[in-house]
GULO-284256 format. One record per residue (C-alpha): residue in three letters; x, y, z. Coordinates in steps of 0.5 Angstrom, whole numbers. Layout:
<sites>
SITE, Ala, X, Y, Z .
...
</sites>
This chain:
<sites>
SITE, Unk, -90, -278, -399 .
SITE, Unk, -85, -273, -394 .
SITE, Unk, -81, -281, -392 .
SITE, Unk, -81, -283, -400 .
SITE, Unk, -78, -276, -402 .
SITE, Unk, -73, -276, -396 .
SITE, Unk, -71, -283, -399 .
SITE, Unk, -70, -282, -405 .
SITE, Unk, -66, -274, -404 .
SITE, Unk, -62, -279, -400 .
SITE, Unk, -61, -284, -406 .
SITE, Unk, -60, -277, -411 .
SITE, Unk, -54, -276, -407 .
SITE, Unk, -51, -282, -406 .
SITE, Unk, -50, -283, -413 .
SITE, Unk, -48, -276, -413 .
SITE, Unk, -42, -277, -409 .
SITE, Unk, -41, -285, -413 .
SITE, Unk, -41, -280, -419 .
SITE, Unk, -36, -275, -417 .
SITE, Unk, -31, -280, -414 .
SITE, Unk, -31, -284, -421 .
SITE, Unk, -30, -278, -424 .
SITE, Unk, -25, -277, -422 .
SITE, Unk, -17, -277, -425 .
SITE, Unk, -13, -279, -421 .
SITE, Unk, -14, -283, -413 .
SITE, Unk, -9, -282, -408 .
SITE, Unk, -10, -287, -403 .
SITE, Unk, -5, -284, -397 .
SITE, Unk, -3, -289, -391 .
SITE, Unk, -1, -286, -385 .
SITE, Unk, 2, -290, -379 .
SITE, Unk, -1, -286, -374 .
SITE, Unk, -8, -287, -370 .
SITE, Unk, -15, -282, -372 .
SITE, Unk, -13, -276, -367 .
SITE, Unk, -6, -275, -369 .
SITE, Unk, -3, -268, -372 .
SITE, Unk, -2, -272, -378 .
SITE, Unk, -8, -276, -380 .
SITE, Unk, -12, -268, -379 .
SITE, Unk, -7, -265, -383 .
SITE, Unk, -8, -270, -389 .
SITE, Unk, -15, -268, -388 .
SITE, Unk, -14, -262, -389 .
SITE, Unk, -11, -263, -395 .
SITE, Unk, -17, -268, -397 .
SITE, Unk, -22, -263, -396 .
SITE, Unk, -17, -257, -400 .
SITE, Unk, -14, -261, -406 .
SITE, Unk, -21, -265, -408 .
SITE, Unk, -25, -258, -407 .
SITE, Unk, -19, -254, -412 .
SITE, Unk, -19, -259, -416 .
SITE, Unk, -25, -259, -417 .
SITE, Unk, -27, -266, -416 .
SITE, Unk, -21, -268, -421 .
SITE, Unk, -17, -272, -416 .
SITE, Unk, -19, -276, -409 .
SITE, Unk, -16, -277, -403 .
SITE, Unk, -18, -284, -400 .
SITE, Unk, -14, -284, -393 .
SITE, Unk, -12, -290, -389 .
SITE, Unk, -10, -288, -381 .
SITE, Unk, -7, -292, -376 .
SITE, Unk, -2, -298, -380 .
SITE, Unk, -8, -300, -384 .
SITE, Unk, -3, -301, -391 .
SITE, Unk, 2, -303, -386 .
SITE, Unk, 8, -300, -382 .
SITE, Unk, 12, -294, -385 .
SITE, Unk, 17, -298, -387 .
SITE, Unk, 12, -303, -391 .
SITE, Unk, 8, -296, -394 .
SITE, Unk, 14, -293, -398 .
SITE, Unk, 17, -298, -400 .
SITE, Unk, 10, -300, -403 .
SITE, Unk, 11, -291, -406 .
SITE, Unk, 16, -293, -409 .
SITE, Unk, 14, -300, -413 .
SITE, Unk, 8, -296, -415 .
SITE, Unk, 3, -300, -410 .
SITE, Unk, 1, -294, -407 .
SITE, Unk, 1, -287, -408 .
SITE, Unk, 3, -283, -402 .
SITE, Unk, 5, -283, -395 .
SITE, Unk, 9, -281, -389 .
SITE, Unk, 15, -283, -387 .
SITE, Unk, 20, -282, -381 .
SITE, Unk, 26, -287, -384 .
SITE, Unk, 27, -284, -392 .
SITE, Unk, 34, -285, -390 .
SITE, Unk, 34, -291, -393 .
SITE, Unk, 33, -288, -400 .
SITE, Unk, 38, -282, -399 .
SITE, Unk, 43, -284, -394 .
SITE, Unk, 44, -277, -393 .
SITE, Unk, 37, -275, -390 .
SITE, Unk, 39, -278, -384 .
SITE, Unk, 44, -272, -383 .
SITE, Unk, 38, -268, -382 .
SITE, Unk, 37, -273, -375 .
SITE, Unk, 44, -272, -371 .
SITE, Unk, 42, -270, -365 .
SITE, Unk, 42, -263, -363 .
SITE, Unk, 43, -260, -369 .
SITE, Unk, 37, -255, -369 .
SITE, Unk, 35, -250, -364 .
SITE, Unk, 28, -248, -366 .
SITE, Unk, 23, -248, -371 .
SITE, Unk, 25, -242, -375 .
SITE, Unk, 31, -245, -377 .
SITE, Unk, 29, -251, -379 .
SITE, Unk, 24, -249, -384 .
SITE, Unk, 29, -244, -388 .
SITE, Unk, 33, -251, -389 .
SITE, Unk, 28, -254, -391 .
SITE, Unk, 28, -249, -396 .
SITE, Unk, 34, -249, -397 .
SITE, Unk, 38, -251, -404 .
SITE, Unk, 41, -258, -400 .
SITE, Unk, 35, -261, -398 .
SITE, Unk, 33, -260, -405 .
SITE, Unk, 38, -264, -408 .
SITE, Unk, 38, -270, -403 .
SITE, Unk, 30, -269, -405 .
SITE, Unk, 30, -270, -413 .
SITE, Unk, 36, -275, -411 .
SITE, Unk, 30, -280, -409 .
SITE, Unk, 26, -280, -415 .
SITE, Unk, 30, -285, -418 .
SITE, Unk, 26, -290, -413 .
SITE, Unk, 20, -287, -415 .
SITE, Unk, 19, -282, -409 .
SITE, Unk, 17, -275, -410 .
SITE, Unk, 18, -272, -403 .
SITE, Unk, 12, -266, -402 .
SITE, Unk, 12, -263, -396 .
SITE, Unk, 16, -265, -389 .
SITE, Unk, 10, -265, -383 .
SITE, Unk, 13, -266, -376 .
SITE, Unk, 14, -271, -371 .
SITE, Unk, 18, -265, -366 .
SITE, Unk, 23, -266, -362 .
SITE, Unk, 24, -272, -359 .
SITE, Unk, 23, -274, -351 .
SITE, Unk, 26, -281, -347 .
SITE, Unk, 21, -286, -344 .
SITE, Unk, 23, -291, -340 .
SITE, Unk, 20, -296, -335 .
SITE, Unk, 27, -297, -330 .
SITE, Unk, 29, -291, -328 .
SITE, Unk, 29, -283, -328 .
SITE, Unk, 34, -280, -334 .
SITE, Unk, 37, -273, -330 .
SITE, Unk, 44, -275, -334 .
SITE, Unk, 47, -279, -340 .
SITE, Unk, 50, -284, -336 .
SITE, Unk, 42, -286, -333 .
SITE, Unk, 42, -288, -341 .
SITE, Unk, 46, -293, -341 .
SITE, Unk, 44, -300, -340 .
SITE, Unk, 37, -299, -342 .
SITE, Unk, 34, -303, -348 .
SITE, Unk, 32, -297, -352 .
SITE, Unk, 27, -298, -358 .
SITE, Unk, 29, -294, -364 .
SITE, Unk, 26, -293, -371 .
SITE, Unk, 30, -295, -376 .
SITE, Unk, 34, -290, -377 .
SITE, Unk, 42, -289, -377 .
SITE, Unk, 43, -283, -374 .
SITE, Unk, 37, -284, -368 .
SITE, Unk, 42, -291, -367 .
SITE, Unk, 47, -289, -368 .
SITE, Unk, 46, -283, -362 .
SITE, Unk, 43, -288, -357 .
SITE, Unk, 49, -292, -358 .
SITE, Unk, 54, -287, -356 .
SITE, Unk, 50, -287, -351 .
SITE, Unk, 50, -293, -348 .
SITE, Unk, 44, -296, -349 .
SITE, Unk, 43, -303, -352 .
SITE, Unk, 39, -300, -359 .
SITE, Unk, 34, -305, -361 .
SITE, Unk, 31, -302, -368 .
SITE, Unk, 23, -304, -369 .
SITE, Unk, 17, -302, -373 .
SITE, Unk, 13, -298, -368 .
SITE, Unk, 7, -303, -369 .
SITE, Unk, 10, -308, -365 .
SITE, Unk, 13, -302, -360 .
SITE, Unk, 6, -302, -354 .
SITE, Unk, 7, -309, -352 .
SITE, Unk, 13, -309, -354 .
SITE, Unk, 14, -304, -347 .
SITE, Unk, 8, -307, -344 .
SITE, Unk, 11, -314, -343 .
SITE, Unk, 18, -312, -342 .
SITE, Unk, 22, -314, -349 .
SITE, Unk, 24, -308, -348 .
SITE, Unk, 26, -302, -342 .
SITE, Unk, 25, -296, -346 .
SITE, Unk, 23, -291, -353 .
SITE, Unk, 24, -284, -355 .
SITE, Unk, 19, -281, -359 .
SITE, Unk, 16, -273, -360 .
SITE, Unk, 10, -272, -354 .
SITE, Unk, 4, -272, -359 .
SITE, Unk, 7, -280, -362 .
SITE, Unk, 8, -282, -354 .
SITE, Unk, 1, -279, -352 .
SITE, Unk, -3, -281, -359 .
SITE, Unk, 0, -289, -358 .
SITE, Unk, -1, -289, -351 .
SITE, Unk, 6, -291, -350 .
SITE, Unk, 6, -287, -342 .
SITE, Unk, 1, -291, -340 .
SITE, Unk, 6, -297, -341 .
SITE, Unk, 13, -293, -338 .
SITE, Unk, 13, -290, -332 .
SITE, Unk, 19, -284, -333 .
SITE, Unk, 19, -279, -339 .
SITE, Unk, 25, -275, -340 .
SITE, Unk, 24, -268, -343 .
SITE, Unk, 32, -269, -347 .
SITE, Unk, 30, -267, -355 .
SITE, Unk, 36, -269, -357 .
SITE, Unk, 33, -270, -365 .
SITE, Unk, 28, -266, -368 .
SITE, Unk, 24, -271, -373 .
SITE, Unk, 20, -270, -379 .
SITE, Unk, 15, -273, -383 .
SITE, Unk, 17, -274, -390 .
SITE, Unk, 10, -273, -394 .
SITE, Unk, 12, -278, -400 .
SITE, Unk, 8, -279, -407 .
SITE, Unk, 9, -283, -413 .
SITE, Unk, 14, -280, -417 .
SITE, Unk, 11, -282, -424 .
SITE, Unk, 3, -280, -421 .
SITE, Unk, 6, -274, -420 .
SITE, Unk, 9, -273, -427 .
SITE, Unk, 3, -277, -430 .
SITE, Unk, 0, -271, -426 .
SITE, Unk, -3, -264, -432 .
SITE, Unk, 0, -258, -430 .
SITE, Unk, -6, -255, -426 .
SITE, Unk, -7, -261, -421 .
SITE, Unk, 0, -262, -419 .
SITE, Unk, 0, -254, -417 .
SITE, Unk, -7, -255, -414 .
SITE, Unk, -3, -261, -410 .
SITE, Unk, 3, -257, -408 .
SITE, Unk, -1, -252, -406 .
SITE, Unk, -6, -257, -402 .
SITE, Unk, 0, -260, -398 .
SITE, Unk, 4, -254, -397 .
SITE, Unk, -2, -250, -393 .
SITE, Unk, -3, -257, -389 .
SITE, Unk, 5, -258, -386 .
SITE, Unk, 4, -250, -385 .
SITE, Unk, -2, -252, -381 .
SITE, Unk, 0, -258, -378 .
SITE, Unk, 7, -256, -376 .
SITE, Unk, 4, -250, -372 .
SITE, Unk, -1, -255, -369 .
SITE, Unk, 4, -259, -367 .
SITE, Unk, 8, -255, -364 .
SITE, Unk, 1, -251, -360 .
SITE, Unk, -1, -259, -356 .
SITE, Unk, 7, -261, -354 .
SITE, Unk, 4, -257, -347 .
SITE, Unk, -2, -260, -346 .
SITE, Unk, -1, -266, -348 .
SITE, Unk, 6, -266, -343 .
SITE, Unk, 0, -265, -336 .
SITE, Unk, -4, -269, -339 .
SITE, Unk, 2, -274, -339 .
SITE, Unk, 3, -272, -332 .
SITE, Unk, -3, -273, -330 .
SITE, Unk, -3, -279, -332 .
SITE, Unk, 2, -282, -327 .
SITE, Unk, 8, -281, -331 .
SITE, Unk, 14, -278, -327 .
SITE, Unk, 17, -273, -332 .
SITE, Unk, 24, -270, -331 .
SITE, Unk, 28, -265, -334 .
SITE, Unk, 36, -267, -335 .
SITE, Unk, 41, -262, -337 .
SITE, Unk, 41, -261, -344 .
SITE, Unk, 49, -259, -345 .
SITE, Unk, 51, -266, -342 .
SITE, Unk, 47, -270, -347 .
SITE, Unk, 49, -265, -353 .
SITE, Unk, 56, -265, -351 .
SITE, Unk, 55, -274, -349 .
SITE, Unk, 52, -275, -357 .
SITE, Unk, 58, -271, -361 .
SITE, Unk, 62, -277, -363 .
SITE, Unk, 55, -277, -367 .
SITE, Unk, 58, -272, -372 .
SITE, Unk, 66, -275, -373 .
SITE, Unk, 61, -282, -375 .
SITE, Unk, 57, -279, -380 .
SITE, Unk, 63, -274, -383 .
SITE, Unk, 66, -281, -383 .
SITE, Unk, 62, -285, -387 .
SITE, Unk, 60, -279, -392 .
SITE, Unk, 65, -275, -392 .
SITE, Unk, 65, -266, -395 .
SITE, Unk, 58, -269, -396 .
SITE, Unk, 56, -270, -389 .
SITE, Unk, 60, -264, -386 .
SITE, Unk, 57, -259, -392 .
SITE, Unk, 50, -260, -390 .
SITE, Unk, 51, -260, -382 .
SITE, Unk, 54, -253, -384 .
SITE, Unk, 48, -251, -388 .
SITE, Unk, 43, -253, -383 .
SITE, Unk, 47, -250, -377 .
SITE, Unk, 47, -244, -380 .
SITE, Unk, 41, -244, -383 .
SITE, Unk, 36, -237, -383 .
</sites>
């Protein structure tokens, strides 16, 4: 009797949680690059477990980690046709140009000033620039600052970057930086990056500590450089026509929901950049520290490039975000 009764509570609630998933109104399945451990895939959680309790069951988040729908690039364009309805993405720059401004190396000092652009009426205007391709940007979660990692030789100086075979995102201001300084830019999808490192097809990458421990690129790079010559976001993407199909209500709920999870997510990142840097000692990787002014003043024909191509629009968000507070 006690083995059927456990059973069948068993069975009770599995149809329960079968019910509340297909009552729900709307299903938000999320693809994430990144692997089960990373700030991101935890930050989503939380806004899972948030969003589907405030919600009251209304809307379910359904999350898909390490590349299962695909590399970020694949993922928002699927946001943007309407394939999927959420992502996190590091190259929105194809959509909105000028969002790769928000990447010119060295741009930020510290996290204060990056959260006061964030809010600031620019980003807001480059932001409803992207609903025109479908693309609601929610939140910024962050990737961090971005370290060098290469198999040649140590970096303790610019011209130790020149030469080497250094994999990017596809994004123009990272390669447009690694081109100033001197290195062969070879833009690839972070899905190919391991055994790209692993089997030599390229010397090095550049990429926040988390994303370098998460991947496991150290254990395929014997030098890391602590250079953080750009701070990257996460752009936290929704279908745009979800989100108006969305009742009042729900989209305060989700707002709320994605809002408390970057808030979580950017303090936990930047709390586990220490331990995971000795951990990466610790794994055999000789890591160095160069001189940051020598790179800062190595990247500034960075700028003139970006003023350039885009004109009173690029220098007038580069003032904003330098003097953001």
């Amino acid at each position: 009797m006690k083995r059927f009764s456990l059973v069948t509570l068993a069975a009770v609630c599995l149809a329960a949680g079968i019910g509340l998933a297909n009552a729900a109104e709307f299903t938000l399945k999320v693809g994430i690059a990144q692997p089960s451990g990373h700030s991101f895939t935890l930050a989503m959680e939380r806004f899972k477990q948030e969003l589907e309790e405030t919600s009251g069951g209304r809307i379910a988040v359904e999350i898909f980690a390490d590349n299962q729908l695909g590399s970020e690039k694949e993922m928002q364009e699927a946001v943007s046709l309407g394939n999927l309805e959420m992502t996190i993405t590091g190259v929105l720059a194809s959509y909105e140009p000028l969002l790769a401004i928000l990447e010119l190396p060295y741009l930020f000092e510290n996290r204060d000033q990056i959260k006061a652009f964030h809010r600031s009426p620019h980003v807001a205007e480059l932001s409803r620039s992207l609903e025109a391709n479908n693309i609601r940007l929610i939140a910024f979660y962050e990737n961090g600052f971005r370290q060098m990692t290469n198999n040649v030789r140590p970096i303790n100086e610019p011209a130790d970057v020149a030469g080497l075979a250094m994999r990017t995102p596809e994004n123009p201001a990272q390669m447009e930086t690694f081109k100033q300084l001197g290195a062969i830019v070879t833009p690839m999808a972070s899905t190919e990056l391991y055994s790209a490192l692993q089997q030599g097809v390229v010397d090095g990458q550049e990429n926040p500590i988390q994303n370098i421990y998460n991947n496991k690129f150290h254990e395929v790079q014997k030098y890391l450089a602590i250079t953080n010559h750009i701070y990257n976001s996460g752009y936290v993407i929704l279908s745009n026509d979800l989100y108006e199909r969305m009742p009042e209500d729900l989209q305060t709920a989700l707002s709320t929901a994605i809002a408390n999870s970057a808030d979580w997510q950017m303090r936990s990142c930047a709390d586990a950049d220490g331990d995971l840097l000795e951990k990466i000692k610790a794994s055999g990787t000789t890591v160095t520290t160069p001189d940051i002014a020598a790179f800062m003043k190595a990247v500034e024909p960075v700028y003139d490039v970006f003023i350039g191509r885009y004109g009173d629009a690029a220098r007038s968000l580069i003032e904003a975000a330098r003097t953001a507070e």
